[in-house]
C-alpha positions in Angstrom: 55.6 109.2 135.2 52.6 108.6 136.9 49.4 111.1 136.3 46.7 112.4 138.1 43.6 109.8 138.3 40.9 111.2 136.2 37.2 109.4 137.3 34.7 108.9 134.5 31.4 109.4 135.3 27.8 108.7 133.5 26.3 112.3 132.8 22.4 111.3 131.5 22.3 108.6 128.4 26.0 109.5 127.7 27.8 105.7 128.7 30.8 105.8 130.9 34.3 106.2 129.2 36.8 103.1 129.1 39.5 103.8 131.8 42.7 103.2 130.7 46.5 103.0 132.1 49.0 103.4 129.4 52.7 102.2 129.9 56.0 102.7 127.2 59.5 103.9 128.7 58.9 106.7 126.0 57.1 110.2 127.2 56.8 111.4 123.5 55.0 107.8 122.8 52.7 107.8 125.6 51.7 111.4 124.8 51.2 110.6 121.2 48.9 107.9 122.1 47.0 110.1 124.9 46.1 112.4 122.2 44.6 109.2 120.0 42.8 107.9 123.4 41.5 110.9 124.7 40.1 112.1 121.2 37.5 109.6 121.5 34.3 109.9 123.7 34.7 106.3 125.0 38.2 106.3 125.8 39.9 108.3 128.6 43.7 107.9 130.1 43.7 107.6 133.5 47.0 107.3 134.7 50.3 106.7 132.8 53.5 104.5 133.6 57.5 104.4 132.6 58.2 101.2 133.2 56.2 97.4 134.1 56.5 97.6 137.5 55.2 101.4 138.0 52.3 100.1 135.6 51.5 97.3 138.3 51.2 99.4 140.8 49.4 102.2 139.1 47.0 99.2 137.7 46.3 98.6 141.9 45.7 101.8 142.5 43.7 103.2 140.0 42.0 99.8 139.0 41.5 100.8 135.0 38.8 99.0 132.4 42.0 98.4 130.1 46.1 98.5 130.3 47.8 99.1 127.4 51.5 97.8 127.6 54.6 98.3 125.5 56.9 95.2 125.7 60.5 96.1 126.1 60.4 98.6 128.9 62.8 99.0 132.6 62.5 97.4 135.5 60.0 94.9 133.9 58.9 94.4 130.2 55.1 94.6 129.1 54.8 90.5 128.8 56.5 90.3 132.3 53.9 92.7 133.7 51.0 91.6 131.7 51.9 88.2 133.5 51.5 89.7 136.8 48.5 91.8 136.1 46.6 88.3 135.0 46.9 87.0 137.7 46.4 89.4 140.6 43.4 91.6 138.3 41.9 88.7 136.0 39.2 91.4 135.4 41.5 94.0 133.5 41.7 93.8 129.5 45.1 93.8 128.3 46.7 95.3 124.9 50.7 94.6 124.0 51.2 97.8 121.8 54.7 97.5 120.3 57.3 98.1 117.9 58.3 94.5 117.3 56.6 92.9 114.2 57.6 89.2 115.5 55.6 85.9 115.8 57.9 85.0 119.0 56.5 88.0 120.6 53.4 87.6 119.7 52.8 84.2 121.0 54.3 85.8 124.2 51.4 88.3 123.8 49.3 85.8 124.2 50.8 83.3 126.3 51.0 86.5 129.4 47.1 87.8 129.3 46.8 90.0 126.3 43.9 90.2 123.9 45.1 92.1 121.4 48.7 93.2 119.5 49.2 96.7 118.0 52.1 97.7 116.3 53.3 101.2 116.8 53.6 101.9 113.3 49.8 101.8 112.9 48.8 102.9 116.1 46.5 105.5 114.8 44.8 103.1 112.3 44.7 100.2 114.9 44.5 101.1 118.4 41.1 102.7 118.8 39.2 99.7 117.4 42.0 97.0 119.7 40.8 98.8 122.7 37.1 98.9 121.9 37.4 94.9 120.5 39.0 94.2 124.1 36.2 95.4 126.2 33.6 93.6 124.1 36.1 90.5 124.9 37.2 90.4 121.5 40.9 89.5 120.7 42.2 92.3 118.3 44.8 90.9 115.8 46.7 92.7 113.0 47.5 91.0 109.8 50.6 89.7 109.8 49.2 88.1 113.5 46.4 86.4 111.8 49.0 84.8 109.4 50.9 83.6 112.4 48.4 81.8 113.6 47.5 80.1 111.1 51.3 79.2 110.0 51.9 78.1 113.5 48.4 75.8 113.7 49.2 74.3 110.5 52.4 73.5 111.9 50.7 71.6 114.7 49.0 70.1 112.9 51.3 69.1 110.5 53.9 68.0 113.7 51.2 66.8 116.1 53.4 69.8 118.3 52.9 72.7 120.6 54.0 76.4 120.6 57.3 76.3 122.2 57.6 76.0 126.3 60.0 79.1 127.1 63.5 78.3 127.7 63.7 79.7 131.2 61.2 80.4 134.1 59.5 83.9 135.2 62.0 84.5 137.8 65.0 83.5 135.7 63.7 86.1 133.0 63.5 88.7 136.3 67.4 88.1 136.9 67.9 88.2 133.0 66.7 91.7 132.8 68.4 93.2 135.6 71.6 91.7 135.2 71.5 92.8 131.5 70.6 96.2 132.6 74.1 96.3 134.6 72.7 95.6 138.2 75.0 94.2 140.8 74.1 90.8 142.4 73.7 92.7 145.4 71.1 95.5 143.7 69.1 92.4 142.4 68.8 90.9 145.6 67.4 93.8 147.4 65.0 95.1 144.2 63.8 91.2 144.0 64.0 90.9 148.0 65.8 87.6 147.8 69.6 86.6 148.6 72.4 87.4 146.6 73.3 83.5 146.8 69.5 83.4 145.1 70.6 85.5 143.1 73.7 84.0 142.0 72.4 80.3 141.5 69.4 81.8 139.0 72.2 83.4 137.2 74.1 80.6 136.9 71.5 78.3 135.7 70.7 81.2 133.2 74.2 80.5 132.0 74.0 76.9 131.5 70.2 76.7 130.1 71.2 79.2 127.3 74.6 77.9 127.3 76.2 81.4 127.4 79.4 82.3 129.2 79.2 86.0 131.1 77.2 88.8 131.8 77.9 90.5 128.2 76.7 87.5 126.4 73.4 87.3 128.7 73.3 90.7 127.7 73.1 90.0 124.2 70.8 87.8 124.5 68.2 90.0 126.9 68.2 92.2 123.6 67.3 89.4 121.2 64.6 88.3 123.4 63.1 91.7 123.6 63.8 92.1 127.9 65.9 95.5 127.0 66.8 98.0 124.3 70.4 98.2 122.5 
């Protein structure tokens, strides 16, 4: 849930705090990571979000230095917002912070707008120095990111390839989510304010790009890829 705007100010030599917007599905998360944030004399919470697309629109409103996202969240996932917030606020500094120790992610990460990657596990080691590394326009990677890297440019190099193109388009992955999450045709039509024959073709291309049969193995595979929690 959303939380009051706070506005940080410049009282004599003492430099303006880093406004940030924090967004995980969890409340005992984001209040864990308030209390890491707002310990620190250049860091301040501004507002807070449950899910990507409240964080979009607390991102307009409150127009914060930095937006730290978790990736599998309702309504919209981290990567899908931190798509969205790239574009329309090229400005903001992005952070993925995230349970998910996984190079597919990752590259995600990257892929959607974020400088840095923080894994939950070492959030009080990690994230004070990701968010100060971001607004000095620094990318903020943790070990076992660095090693992806470097696997996967070797493995260019080596294959004269490219990271993988994702299997199915922003919209598709939309549709994905929702229908995964047990929404009618009819509900995704009028939360993506399209037609349920839209609807229905994007889910039926879903089927045949991931060559999957129904809604529970879509399901299945929205949890492998990260777009919901089992």
């Amino acid at each position: 849930m959303p939380t009051s705007p706070a506005t940080s100010s410049t009282t004599g030599s003492r430099p303006a705090r880093t406004r940030i917007l924090l967004a995980d599905d969890h409340a005992l998360v984001r209040r864990g990571v308030r209390l890491i944030l707002d310990g620190e004399p250049d860091l301040l919470v501004v507002a807070e979000a449950g899910d990507g697309a409240e964080a979009i629109e607390l991102a307009r409103s409150e127009q914060p230095d930095l937006a730290i996202l978790d990736i599998a969240m309702p309504r919209l996932t981290g990567l899908q917002a931190a798509r969205e917030l790239s574009k329309v606020m090229p400005e903001l500094r992005i952070l993925m912070l995230t349970m998910y120790d996984n190079e597919q992610y990752f590259f995600e990460a990257l892929k959607s707008g974020a400088s840095g990657y923080v894994l939950k596990s070492v959030a009080d080691r990690d994230l004070v120095e990701a968010c100060r590394a971001a607004m000095r326009d620094e990318p903020f990677l943790y070990p076992g990111a660095v090693t992806a890297l470097i696997r996967n440019y070797l493995d260019r190099v080596r294959e004269g390839g490219d990271v993988p193109a994702r299997a199915i388009t922003d919209r598709e992955e939309e549709i994905l989510k929702l229908v995964a999450e047990g929404h009618s045709s009819k509900e995704i039509a009028d939360l993506l304010v399209i037609s349920v024959k839209t609807v229905e073709r994007h889910r039926a291309n879903l089927l045949q790009k991931l060559g999957l049969r129904d809604r529970l193995e879509l399901t299945r595979y929205a949890i492998r890829a990260g777009l919901i929690e089992p």
